[in-house]
C-alpha positions in Angstrom: 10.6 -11.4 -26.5 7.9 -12.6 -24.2 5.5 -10.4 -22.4 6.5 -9.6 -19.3 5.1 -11.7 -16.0 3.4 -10.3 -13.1 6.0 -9.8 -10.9 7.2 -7.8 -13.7 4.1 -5.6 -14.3 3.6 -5.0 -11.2 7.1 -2.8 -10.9 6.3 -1.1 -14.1 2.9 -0.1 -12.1 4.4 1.0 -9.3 7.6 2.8 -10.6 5.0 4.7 -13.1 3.1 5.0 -9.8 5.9 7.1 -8.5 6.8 9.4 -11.4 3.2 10.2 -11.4 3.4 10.8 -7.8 6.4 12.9 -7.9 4.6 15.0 -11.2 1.3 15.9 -9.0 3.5 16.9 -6.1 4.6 19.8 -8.7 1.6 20.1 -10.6 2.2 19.0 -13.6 0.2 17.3 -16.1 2.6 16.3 -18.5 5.5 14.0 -18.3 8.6 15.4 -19.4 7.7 19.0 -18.3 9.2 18.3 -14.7 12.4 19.7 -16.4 14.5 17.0 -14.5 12.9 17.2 -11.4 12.0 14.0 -11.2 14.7 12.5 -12.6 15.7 9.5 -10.1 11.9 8.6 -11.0 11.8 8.9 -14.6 14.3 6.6 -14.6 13.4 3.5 -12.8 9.9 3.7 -14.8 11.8 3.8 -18.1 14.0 0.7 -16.5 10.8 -1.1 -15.2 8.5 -1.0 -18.5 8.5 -1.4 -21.9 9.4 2.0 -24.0 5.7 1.0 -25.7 4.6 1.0 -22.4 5.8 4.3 -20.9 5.0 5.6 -24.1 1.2 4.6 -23.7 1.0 5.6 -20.1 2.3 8.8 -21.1 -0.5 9.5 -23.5 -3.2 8.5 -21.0 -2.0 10.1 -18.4 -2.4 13.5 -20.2 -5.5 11.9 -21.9 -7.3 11.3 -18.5 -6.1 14.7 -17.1 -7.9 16.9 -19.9 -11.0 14.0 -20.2 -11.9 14.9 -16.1 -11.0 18.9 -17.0 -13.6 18.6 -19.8 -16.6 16.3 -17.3 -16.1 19.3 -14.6 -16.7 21.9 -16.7 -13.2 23.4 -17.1 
């Protein structure tokens, strides 16, 4: 399988993007805890990138949320 092009990063980017978006908009840190909320999202980011990929963004996303917790004191 060859790693995907730019054109093809770039949706993954933004379709994460937009999941992301739609999991602030009802606060929540963790993706998968939307309880189908943003389904219609989920979905085109799971279509756009690599499981691996989601997988990892995933992880940092909740990574990144507790690392800026922990730097402001809370």
């Amino acid at each position: 399988m060859d790693p995907p092009n730019r054109t093809q990063r770039q949706r993954c980017w933004e379709a994460r993007d937009a999941y992301y978006k739609c999991l602030d908009s009802l606060k929540v840190n963790t993706p998968g805890e939307e309880g189908g909320k943003c389904a219609e999202e989920v979905a085109a980011f799971s279509k756009a990138c690599a499981a691996s990929w989601v997988e990892h963004f995933n992880r940092k996303r909740v990574f990144d949320i507790k690392q800026a917790a922990a730097l402001r004191g809370g």
